[in-house]
C-alpha angles and dihedrals in degrees: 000000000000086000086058092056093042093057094048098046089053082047086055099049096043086056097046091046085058086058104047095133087044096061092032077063099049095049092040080057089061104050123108099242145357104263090059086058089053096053096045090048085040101052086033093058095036087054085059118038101109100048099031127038110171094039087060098042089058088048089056095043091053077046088052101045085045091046082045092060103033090069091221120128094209098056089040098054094055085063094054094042091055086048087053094041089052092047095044087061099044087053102238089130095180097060092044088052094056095047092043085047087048088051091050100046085056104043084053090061096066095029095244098176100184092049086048096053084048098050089048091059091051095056088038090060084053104040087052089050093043081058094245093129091167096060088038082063102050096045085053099044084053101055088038088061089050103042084047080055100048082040085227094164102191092054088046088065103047092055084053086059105041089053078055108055095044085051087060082052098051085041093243090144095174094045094054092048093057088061112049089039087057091045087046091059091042093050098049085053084059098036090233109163108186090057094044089057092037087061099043088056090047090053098051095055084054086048091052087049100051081040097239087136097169088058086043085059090049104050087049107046084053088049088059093044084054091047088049088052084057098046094235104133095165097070089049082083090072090051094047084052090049081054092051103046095047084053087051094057082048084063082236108150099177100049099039087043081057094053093038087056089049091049107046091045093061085044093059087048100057091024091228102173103180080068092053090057089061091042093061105041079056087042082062093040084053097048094046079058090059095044088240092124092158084073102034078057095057098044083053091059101036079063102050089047093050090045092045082049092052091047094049087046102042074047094062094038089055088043087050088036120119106323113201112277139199103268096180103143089206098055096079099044084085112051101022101081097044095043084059101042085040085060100038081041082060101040094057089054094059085043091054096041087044098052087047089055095045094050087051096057093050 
C-alpha cells in the first residue's frame, strides 16, 4: 500500500510542476494587490532565467502587465530590467537596450540609486558588446560612483572589472591593470573569492600582453588555488589555458603540452566548450611551436568549425526561444482546478482498484 501512495504522490507532483505558471496564476489571483503579483512573477522569473527561458519570460511579461497597472515606477521597472536581462541572454541586444533604457528612465523618477547603478551596468554590458566602448564607460563609470556613494562593495568590484575588461579591449593595458588590481585588493578584504579568481585570470591576460609570461603563470597558478578554495574546478580549465599559452610564448613545449593536456581534461568533464574554443586555437599555437604546422592548421580549423557550430546553435535556441504567450490571468481560473481534482479524482481510482486487487491476491 505505501508504494501506491508513493507512486501517486510522485504522479501528483509531477502534474502540478507542468503547470507551474498555472499555479503561480492561481495564487497571483489571490493576493491582496498588484504590486504583490509583480514581485511573485518577478522573483519567480528571475529565479529562472538561466534554465528556463520560456517559463521566465512569461513570468516578466505577467510582471510587466501587473507593473503596468499598479502605476508605480519602481515595480514597473523590475519588470523591464528581467525582460532585458532575458533579451540580453538570448542575444537579441536591441531589445535588451530598450527595456534596460525603460528601467533606467524610471529608476531615475524616484531616484532609486541602487536600481540606477544596476541598470547602468546592464547597458554598459551592451553597449560594450554593441562596440560603443565610449557609452559602455561611461555607463560603468556611472554605476562605479553610485555604488562608491551607497558603499555596496561587491558591486563596487564588479564595476572595477568591468572597466577592466573594456580597457583590454581599447588596448588601454595600464588602465585595465589598475583596475583589477584594485578589485583584486578589495575582494581579498572581503574574502571574496570569485572575484578574487575572476581578477587573477584577468591579470594574467594583461601579463601575457605586456609579455611578462613568468608573472602570467603566477597569476594564473593562485587563481587556481582560489578556485580550488571554491571548489569550481570547471573554470580551472580557463587558468590552465592562461599557463599554456604564456609557455608557449616561452617558447616552452613541454610545460605548456602539460597544461594543454589538464585543461582540456577538465573541459571534456564538464564539457565546457567555450573552453575548448580557446583549447584548440592553443593547441595551434602549440603545434606552430613544434613546426608541425599541418597539424597547427587543422586545430585552427577544428576551432573555427566548433565555434561556427556554437554560433549556428545558440542561433536556433534564440529563434525557439520564448515566443510570445497568452499571459490573461483569467484564462486559467477556469481550468486549473478541475484539471487538478480531474487528475487526484483519477489517482484515487487506481489506489482503490489497486488495493482491491492487492487484498484479492493475499
Amino acid at each position: 500500500m505505501r508504494h501506491l501512495f508513493f507512486i501517486f504522490f510522485i504522479l501528483n507532483l509531477l502534474n502540478v510542476c507542468s503547470q507551474d505558471l498555472d499555479s503561480l496564476k492561481t495564487v497571483a489571483a489571490k493576493l491582496p494587490n498588484d504590486t504583490s503579483r509583480v514581485n511573485l512573477f518577478y522573483n519567480e522569473g528571475f529565479s529562472h532565467r538561466a534554465s528556463n527561458a520560456q517559463y521566465s519570460y512569461d513570468c516578466a511579461k505577467l510582471a510587466e502587465k501587473f507593473g503596468q497597472k499598479a502605476g508605480l515606477p519602481l515595480y514597473a521597472a523590475k519588470a523591464c530590467n528581467l525582460l532585458g536581462i532575458l533579451f540580453y541572454r538570448k542575444g537579441d541586444l536591441i531589445s535588451a537596450l530598450t527595456y534596460h533604457k525603460n528601467a533606467l528612465k524610471l529608476r531615475t523618477v524616484i531616484n532609486d540609486k541602487k536600481g540606477i547603478a544596476q541598470s547602468q551596468t546592464n547597458l554598459g554590458n551592451i553597449y560594450s558588446e554593441l562596440g560603443r566602448y565610449k557609452l559602455a564607460e561611461i555607463a560603468y563609470l556611472s554605476a562605479l560612483d553610485i555604488n562608491n556613494e551607497l558603499k555596496i562593495e561587491k558591486q563596487i568590484d564588479n564595476c572595477l572589472l568591468n572597466l577592466g575588461v573594456l580597457s583590454t579591449e581599447l588596448k588601454m593595458i595600464s588602465v585595465a591593470e589598475s583596475y583589477f588590481n584594485r578589485a583584486l585588493k578589495n575582494s581579498e578584504k572581503r574574502f571574496d573569492y570569485e572575484m578574487q579568481a575572476s581578477c587573477l585570470n584577468n591579470l594574467a591576460v594583461i601579463n601575457t600582453i605586456r609579455q611578462n609570461y613568468d608573472a602570467a603563470i603566477a597569476n594564473s597558478l593562485n587563481s587556481i588555488k582560489v578556485k580550488d578554495l571554491m571548489d569550481n574546478e570547471m573554470e580551472m580549465a580557463d587558468s590552465y589555458l592562461n599557463i599554456a599559452v604564456a609557455y608557449i610564448k616561452k617558447k616552452e613545449a613541454l610545460p605548456a603540452l602539460e597544461n594543454l593536456k589538464i585543461a582540456d581534461s577538465i573541459i571534456l568533464k564538464f564539457n565546457y566548450l567555450a573552453a575548448k574554443i580557446q583549447s584548440l586555437k592553443a593547441y595551434s599555437e602549440y603545434y606552430e611551436l613544434e613546426h608541425n604546422y599541418e597539424k597547427a592548421f587543422e586545430q585552427l580549423q577544428q576551432c573555427t568549425v566548433l565555434k561556427d557550430s556554437l554560433t549556428k546553435a545558440n542561433k536556433q535556441i534564440d529563434e525557439n526561444n520564448f515566443t510570445e504567450t497568452s499571459t490573461a490571468l483569467q484564462e486559467i481560473k477556469s481550468t486549473n482546478g478541475f484539471s487538478v481534482i480531474y487528475f487526484n479524482l483519477l489517482m484515487i481510482v487506481f489506489l482503490l482498484c489497486g488495493l482491491f486487487i492487492f487484498k484479492h491476491k493475499r
